[in-house]
Every structure is written in structure tokens, then in C-alpha cells.
Residue frames relative to the residue before (quaternion, step in Angstrom):
aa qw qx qy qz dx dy dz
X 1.0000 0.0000 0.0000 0.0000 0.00 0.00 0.00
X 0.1865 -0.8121 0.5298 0.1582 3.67 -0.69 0.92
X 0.1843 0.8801 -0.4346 0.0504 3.26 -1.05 0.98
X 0.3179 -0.7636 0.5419 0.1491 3.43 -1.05 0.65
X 0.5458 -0.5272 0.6314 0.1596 3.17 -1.99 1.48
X 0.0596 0.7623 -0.6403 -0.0730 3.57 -1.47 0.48
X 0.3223 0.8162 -0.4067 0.2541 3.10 0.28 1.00
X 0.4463 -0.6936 0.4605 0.3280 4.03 -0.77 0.92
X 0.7840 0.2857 -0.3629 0.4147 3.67 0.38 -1.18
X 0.3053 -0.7365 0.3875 0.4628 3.92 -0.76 0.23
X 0.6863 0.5072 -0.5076 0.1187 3.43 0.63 0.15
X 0.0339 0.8046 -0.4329 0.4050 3.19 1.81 1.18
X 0.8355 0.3754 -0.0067 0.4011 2.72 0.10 -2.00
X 0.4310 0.5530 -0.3422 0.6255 3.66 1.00 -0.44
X 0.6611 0.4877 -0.3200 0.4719 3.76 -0.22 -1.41
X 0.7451 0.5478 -0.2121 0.3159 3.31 0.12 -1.55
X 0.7273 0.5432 -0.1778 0.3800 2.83 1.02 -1.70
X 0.7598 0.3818 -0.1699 0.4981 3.41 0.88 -1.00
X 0.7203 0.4680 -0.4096 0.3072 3.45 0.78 0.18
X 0.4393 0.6963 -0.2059 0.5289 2.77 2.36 -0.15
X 0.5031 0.7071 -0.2347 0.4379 3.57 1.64 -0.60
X 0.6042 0.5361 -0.2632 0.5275 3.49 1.26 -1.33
X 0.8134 0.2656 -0.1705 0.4886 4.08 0.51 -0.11
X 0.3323 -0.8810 0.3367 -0.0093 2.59 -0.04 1.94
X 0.5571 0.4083 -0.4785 0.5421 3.92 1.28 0.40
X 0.5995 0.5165 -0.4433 0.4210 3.61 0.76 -0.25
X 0.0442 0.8778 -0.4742 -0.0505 3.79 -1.37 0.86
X 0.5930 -0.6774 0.3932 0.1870 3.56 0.15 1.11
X 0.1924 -0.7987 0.5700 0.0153 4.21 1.05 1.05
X 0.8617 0.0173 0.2066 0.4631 3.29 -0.07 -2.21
X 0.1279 -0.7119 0.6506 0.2314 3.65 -1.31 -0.06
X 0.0343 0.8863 -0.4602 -0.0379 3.36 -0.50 0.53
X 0.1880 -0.9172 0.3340 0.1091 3.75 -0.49 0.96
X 0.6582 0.2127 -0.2643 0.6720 3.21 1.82 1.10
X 0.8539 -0.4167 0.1515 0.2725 3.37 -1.52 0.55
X 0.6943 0.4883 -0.2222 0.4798 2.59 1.29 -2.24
X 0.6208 0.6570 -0.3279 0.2747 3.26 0.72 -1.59
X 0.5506 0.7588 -0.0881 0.3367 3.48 1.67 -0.79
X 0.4965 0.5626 -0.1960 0.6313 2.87 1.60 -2.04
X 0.6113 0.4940 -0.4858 0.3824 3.73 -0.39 -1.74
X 0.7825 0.5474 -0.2157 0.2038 3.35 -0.45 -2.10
X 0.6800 0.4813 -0.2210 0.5071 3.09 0.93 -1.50
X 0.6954 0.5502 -0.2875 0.3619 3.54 0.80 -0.82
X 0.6777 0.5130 -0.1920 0.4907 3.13 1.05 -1.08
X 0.8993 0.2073 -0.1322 0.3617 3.14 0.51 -1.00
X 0.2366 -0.7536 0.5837 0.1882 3.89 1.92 0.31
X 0.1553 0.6785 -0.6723 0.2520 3.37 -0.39 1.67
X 0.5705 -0.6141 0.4303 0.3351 3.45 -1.37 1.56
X 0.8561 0.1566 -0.1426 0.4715 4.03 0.23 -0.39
X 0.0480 -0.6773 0.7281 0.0937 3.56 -0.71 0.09
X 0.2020 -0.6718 0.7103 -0.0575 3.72 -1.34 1.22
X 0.1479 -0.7922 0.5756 -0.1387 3.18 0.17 1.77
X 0.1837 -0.6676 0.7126 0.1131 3.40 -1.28 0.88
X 0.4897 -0.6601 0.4754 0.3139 3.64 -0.91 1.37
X 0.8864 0.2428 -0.1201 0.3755 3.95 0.21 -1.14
X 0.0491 0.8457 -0.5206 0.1071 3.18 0.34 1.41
X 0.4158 -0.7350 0.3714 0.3860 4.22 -0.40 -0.10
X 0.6927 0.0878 -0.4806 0.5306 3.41 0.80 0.56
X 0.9098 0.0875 -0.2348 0.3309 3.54 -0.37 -0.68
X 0.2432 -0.8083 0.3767 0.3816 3.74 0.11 0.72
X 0.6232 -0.5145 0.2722 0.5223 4.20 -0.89 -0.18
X 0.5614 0.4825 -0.5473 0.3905 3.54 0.45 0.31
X 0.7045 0.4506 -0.3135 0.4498 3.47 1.01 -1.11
X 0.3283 0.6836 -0.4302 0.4897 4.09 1.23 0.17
X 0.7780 0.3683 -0.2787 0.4259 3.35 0.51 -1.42
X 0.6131 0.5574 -0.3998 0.3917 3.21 0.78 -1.69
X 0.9132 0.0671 -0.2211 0.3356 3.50 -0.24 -1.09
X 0.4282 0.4901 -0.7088 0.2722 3.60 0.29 1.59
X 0.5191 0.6328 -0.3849 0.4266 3.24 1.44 -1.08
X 0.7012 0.3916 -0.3195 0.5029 4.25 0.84 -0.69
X 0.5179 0.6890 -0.2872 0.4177 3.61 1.09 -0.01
X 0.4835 -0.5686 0.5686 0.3459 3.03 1.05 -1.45
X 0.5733 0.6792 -0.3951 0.2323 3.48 0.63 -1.08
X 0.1031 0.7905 -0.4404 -0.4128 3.48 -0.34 -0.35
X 0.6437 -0.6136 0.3796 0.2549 3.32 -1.79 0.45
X 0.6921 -0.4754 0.4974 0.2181 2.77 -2.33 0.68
X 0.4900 -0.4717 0.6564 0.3264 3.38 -1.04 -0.37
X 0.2374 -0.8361 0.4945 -0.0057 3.57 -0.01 1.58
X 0.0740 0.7204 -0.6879 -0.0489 3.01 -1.02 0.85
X 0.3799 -0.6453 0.6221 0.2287 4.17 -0.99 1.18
X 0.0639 -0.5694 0.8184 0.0448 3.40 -1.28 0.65
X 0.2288 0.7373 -0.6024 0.2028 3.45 -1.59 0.84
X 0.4111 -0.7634 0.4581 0.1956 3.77 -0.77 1.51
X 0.7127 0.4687 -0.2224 0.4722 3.79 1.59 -0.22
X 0.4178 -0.7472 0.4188 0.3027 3.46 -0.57 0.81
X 0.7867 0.5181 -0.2075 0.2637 3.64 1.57 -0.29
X 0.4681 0.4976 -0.3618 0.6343 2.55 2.32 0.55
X 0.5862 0.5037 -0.4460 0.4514 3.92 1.18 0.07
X 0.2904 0.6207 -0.5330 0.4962 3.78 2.00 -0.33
X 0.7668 0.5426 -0.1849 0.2890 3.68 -0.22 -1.76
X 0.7296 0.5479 -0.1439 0.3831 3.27 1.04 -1.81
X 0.4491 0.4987 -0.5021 0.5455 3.85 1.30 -0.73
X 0.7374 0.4815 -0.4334 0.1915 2.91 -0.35 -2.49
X 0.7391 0.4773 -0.3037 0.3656 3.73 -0.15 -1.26
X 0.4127 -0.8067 0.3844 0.1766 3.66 1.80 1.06
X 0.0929 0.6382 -0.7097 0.2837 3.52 1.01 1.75
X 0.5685 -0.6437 0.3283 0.3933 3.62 -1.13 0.22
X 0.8438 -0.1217 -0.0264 0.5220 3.03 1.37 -0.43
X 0.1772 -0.8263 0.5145 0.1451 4.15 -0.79 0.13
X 0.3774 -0.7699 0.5132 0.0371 2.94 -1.05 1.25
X 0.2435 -0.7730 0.5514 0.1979 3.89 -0.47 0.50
X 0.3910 -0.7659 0.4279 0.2783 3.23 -1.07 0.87
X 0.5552 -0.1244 -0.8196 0.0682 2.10 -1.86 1.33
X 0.2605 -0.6277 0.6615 0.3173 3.61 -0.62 0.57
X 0.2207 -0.7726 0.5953 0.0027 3.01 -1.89 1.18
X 0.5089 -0.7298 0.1828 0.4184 3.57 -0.41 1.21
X 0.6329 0.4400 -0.5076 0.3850 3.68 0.89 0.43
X 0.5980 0.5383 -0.4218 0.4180 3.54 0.87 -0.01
X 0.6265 0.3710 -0.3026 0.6150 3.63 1.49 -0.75
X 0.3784 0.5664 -0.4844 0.5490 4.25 0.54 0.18
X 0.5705 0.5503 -0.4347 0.4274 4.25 0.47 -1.35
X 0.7474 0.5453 -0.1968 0.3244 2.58 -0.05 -2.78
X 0.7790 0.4646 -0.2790 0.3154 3.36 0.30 -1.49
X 0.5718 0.5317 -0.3165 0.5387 3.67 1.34 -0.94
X 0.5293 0.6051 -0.3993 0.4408 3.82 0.96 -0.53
X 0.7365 0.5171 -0.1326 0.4154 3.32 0.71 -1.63
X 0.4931 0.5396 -0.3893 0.5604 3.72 1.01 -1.17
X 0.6885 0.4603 -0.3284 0.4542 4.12 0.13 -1.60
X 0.7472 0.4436 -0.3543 0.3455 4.14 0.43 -1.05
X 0.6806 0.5779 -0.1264 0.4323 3.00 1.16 -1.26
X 0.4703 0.6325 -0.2719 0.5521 3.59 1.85 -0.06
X 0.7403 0.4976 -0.1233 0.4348 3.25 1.18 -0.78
X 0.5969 -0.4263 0.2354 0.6376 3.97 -0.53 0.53
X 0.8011 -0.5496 0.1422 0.1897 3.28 -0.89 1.00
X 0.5976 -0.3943 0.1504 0.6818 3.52 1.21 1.17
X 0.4635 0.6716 -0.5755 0.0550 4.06 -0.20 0.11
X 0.4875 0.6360 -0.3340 0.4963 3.46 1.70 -0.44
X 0.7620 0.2843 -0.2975 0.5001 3.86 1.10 -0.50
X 0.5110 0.5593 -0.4291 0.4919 3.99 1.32 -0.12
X 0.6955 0.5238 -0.3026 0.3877 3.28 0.78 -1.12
X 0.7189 0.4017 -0.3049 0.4784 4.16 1.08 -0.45
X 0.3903 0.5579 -0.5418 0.4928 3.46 1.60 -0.11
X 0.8502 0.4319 -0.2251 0.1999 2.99 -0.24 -1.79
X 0.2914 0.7030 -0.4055 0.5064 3.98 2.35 -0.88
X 0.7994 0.4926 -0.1773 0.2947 3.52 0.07 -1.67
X 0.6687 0.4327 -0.2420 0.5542 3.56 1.37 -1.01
X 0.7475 0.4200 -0.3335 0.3919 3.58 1.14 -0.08
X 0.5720 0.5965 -0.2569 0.5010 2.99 1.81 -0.33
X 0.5768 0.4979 -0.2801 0.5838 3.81 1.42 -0.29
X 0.5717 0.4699 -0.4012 0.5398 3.91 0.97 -0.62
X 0.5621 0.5829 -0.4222 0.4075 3.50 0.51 -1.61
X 0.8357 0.3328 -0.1224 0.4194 3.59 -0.31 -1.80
X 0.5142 0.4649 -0.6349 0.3411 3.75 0.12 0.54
X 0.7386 -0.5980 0.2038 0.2351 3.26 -1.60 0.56
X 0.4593 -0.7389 0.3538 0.3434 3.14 -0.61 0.44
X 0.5997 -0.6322 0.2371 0.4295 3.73 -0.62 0.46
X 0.8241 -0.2661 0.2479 0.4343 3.50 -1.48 0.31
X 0.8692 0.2828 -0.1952 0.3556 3.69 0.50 -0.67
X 0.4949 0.4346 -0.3888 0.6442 3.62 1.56 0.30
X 0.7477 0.2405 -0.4792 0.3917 4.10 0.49 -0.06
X 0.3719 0.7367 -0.4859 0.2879 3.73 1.21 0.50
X 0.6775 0.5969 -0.2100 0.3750 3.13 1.46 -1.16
X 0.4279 0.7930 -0.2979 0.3151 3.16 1.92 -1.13
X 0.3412 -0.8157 0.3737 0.2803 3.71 -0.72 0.62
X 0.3213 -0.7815 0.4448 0.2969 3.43 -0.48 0.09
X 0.8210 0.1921 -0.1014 0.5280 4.11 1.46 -0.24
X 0.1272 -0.8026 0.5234 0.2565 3.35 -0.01 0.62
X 0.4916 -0.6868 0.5254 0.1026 3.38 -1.35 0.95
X 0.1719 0.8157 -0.5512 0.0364 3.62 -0.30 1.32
X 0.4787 -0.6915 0.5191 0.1522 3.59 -1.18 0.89
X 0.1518 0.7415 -0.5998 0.2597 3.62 -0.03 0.71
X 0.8910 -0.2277 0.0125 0.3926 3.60 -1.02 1.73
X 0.7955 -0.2346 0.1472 0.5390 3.39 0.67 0.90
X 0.7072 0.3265 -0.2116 0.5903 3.94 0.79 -1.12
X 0.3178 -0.6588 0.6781 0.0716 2.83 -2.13 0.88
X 0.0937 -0.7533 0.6507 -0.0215 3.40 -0.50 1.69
X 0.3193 -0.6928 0.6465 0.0068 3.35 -1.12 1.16
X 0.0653 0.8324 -0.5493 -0.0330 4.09 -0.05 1.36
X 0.7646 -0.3768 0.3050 0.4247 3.49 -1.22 1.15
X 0.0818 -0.7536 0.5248 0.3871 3.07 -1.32 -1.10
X 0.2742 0.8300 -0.2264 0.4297 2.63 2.36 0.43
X 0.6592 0.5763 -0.0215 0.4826 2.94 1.74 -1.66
X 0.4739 0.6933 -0.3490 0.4159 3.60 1.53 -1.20
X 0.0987 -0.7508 0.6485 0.0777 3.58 -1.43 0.16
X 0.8290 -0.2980 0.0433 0.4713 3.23 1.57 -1.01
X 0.5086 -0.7661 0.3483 0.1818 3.78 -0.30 0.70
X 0.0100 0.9327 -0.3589 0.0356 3.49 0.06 0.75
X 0.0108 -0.8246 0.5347 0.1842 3.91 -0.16 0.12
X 0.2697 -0.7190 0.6284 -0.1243 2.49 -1.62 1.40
X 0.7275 -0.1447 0.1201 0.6598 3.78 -0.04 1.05
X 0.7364 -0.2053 0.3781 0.5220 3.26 -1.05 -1.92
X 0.5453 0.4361 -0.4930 0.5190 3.66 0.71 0.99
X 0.0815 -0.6901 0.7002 0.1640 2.95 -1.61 -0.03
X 0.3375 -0.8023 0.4923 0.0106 3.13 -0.80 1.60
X 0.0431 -0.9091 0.4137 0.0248 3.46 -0.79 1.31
X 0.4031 -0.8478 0.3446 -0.0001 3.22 0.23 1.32
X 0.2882 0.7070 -0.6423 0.0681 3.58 -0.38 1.17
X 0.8408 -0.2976 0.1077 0.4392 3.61 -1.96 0.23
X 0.8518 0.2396 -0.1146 0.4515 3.68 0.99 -0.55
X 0.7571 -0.1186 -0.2020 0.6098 3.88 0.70 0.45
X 0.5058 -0.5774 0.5822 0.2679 3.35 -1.96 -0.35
X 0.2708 -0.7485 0.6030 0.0536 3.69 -0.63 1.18
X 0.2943 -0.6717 0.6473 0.2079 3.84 -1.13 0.76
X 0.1075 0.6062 -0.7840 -0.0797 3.82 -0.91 0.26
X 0.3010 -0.6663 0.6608 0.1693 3.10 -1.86 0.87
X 0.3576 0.6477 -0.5011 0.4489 3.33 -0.94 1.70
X 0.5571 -0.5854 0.5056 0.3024 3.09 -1.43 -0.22
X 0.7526 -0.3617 0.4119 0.3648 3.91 -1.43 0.12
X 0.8371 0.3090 -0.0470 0.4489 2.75 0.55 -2.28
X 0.5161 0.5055 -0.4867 0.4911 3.89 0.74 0.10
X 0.7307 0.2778 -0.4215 0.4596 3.64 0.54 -0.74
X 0.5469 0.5531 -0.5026 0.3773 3.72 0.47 -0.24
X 0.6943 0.4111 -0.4262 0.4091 3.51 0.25 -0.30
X 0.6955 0.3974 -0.3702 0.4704 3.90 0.70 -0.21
X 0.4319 0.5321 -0.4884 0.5402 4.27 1.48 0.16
X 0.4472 -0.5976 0.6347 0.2002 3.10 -1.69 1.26
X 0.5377 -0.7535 0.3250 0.1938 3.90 -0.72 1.28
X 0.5383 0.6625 -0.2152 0.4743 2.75 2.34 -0.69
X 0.6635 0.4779 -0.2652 0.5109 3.59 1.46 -0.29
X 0.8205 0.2468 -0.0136 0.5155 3.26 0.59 -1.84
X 0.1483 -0.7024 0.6935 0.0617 3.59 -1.28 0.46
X 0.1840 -0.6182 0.7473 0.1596 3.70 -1.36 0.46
X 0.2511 -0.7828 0.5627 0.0867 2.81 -0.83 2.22
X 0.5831 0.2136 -0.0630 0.7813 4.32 1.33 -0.88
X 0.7694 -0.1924 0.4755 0.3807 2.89 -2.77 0.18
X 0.9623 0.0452 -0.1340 0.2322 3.84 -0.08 -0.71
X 0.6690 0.3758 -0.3331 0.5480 3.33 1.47 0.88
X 0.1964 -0.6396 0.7357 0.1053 3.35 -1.96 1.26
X 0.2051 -0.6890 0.6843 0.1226 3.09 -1.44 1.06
X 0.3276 -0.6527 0.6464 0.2212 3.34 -1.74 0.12
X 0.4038 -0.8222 0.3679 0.1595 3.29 0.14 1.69
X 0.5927 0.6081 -0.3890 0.3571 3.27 0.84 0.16
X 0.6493 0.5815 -0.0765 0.4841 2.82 2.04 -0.75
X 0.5514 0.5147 -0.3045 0.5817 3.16 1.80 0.00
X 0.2936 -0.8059 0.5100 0.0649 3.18 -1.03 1.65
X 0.7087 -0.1364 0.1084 0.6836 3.61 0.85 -0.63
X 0.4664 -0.5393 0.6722 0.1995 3.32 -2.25 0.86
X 0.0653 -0.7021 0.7091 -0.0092 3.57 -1.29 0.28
X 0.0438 0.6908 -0.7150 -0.0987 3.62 -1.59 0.74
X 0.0382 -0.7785 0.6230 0.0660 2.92 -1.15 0.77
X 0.7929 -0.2528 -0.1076 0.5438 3.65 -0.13 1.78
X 0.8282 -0.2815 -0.0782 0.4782 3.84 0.05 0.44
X 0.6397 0.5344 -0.3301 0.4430 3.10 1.64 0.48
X 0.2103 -0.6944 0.6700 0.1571 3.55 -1.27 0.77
X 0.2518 -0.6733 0.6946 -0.0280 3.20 -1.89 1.30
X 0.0563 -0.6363 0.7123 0.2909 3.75 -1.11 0.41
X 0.4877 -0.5388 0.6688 0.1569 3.20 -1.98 0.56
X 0.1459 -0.6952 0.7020 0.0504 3.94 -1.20 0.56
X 0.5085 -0.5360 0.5580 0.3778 3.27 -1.86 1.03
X 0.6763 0.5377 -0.4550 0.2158 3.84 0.47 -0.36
X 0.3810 -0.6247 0.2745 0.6238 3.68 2.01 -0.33
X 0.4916 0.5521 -0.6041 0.2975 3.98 0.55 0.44
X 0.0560 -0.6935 0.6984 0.1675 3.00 -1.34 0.52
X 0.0784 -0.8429 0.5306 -0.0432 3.69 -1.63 0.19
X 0.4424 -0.7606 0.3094 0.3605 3.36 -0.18 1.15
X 0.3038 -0.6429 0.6759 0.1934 3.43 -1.40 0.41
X 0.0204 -0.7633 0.6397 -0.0878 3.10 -0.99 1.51
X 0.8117 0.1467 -0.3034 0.4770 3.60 0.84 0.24
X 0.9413 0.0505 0.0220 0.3330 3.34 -0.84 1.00
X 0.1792 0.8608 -0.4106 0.2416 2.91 1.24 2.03
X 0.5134 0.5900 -0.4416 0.4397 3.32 1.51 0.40
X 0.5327 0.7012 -0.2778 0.3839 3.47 1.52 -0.76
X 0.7405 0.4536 -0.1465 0.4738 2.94 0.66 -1.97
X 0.6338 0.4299 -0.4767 0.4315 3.95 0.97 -0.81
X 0.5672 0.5967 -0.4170 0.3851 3.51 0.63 -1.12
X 0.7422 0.3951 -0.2376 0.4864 3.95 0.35 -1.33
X 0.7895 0.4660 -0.3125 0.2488 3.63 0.60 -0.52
X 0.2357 0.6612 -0.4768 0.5290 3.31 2.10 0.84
X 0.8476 0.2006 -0.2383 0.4295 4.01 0.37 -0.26
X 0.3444 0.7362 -0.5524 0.1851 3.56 1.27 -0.05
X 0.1202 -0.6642 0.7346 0.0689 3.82 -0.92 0.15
């Protein structure tokens, strides 16, 4: 299996290199100590893995993928390398096959590598190009829409309860739940019923606020205090103490929840 190290510091790359020595179908092509330099390599030489380091100073490893995947190029079997657990939160989601924490130790890189041997068994990696590439369309998809489609965006949602019509912020919201044939809307001090579905009210929530973290909850990302994985699973946390797993599109939602407000 040919592969290449991407990493800025070199005793990364050194590390890397030599623990990568001990397996003797695995071979070391390129070393590389910046993004672009990366792109080239990967391009040129169409190596079965690529051992991306997330924080690099010009291109970081998500932006690697994005612009081979806009190139044309095709991909490696990705593996994220990364000294923070909240960019390895990010680094699964974006459905690399796997991520290594620094220091990466030779039984945790031995897994990865036994992972790879099993992908690479299969029609030539298209099952792992194909979730890179899910992810780069799924991040284009979810940027905002322009000035005149979030004008339309409401600002109160309008619920009917015993005769009176009570009209609740969305300022106020924390989180969106479904419930049978309600949807249940949850701020710091009571719980409103709206009759309906999830996905009807999601289309009238400005994308720039709310996010659908599963099939039956919208958060208001402002309202999300911290992400958490715990073995292959990611959770957001709320200021209200609920927490709740995040099953679609936790690389998105970290990426977007640097500007929530």
C-alpha cells in the first residue's frame, strides 16, 4: 500500500514515518509539510492512504480534500491525524475512514491499518471516495442562503393552544423536538405543542440559527454549549443540561457553530 505523511512539524513526520516502517506491505511514497505541497503529491502520485494532519498553515486537511475532490483527483483512503480531540469530533464526521490522535501509538495505527487492508479489499476504495465526496456536497448544500431567501425566514412561530394564539420568539427556542404528530418546542421556561411535523417547520428556520442534529431534533446553535464523542458517537450538549446524539452532520454543525450568535 503506498502512502504519504502530511504533516507541518517534522517530528510528526519522523514519528509517522517509523511507525509505519514496522508493516511491511505499507510504503511511505511522500512526506509532506504543508497542504498545498499535499494536493501536488497526492495528485501525482494517487497513493492508497494519505495521513493528513488537520492544522497545517496553508491548506488545512479538510481543505486537501475539498480541493482534490474539485480537481478531479481521485482519493486516498483518508486517514485525519490531529493533537485535539475536537477537531477528531469534526475529522470522523467528514466520513475519513479513520483518525488518529496525536501521539498516535503503533497499536492504535496497527487498527487503522487493519481497517484499511479490509477497505482496500473491496472494489477499489469507492465506498470511502464516495463519503468524502457525500460530505463535500453536504457542506456546499448547507451554506447560507442569500440575503433574499433568509428575509423570508421567520422570526415567531405561531402556536394555538385553548382558543389563544401565542406567538414564541425564536430567539427564546433552545430546541425542537417531535413528538408523534406534534412538534414540541422547548425554551428556558415552558414547552409549547405545535401540530405538524419537524420537517415542515424546518423549512421556515433560518439555517443560520437552527441545525437538525438526528431524524427528531432541531437545535438553536447558539444554544449548544459543547460537542462530545464518546467511541463512534457524537453528542451535542445544551445550556438547558439536555444532551442528544448527533447523527447527521457533525462536521457541518461544528464547522457552522464557530458563528452561531
Amino acid at each position: 500500500m503506498k502512502a504519504i505523511i502530511v504533516d507541518d512539524e517534522p517530528l510528526g513526520l519522523k514519528r509517522m514515518r517509523k511507525l509505519l516502517e514496522a508493516h511491511e506491505d505499507v510504503r511511505v511514497v511522500a512526506e509532506c509539510r504543508g497542504g498545498r505541497e499535499a494536493v501536488a503529491e497526492i495528485a501525482s502520485r494517487q497513493p492508497d492512504i494519505a495521513f493528513l494532519d488537520i492544522h497545517m498553515p496553508d491548506l488545512d486537511g479538510f481543505e486537501v480534500i475539498r480541493e482534490l475532490a474539485e480537481n478531479g483527483v481521485t482519493l486516498p483512503v483518508v486517514v485525519f491525524v490531529t493533537a485535539h480531540d475536537q477537531h477528531a469530533v469534526e475529522a470522523f464526521s467528514v466520513h475519513a475512514l479513520d483518525y488518529l490522535l496525536k501521539p498516535v501509538s503503533a497499536a492504535r495505527l496497527a487498527e487503522t491499518l487493519d481497517r484499511i487492508r479490509t477497505e482496500l479489499a473491496r472494489e477499489p476504495n469507492a465506498i470511502t471516495r464516495e463519503r468524502l465526496l457525500a460530505w463535500l456536497r453536504e457542506e456546499e448544500a448547507s451554506r447560507a442562503p442569500d440575503g433574499a431567501a433568509l428575509e423570508q425566514k421567520m422570526q415567531r412561530i405561531e402556536v394555538k393552544d385553548r382558543g389563544a394564539t401565542h406567538f414564541v420568539p425564536l430567539k427564546e427556542v433552545i430546541y425542537l423536538e417531535a413528538e408523534g404528530n406534534y412538534v414540541a418546542i422547548h425554551t428556558r421556561e415552558k414547552e409549547h405543542l405545535l401540530r405538524g411535523t419537524l420537517a415542515a417547520l424546518e423549512e421556515t428556520l433560518d439555517p443560520k440559527c437552527f441545525f437538525r442534529i438526528n431524524r427528531s431534533v432541531i437545535v438553536r446553535m447558539a444554544c449548544v454549549k459543547s460537542l462530545r464523542v464518546v467511541g463512534r458517537d457524537h453528542y451535542a450538549d445544551l445550556v438547558n443540561g439536555k444532551s442528544f446524539p448527533v447523527t447527521r452532520s457533525p462536521a457541518v454543525l461544528a464547522g457552522r457553530l464557530r458563528f452561531a450568535m
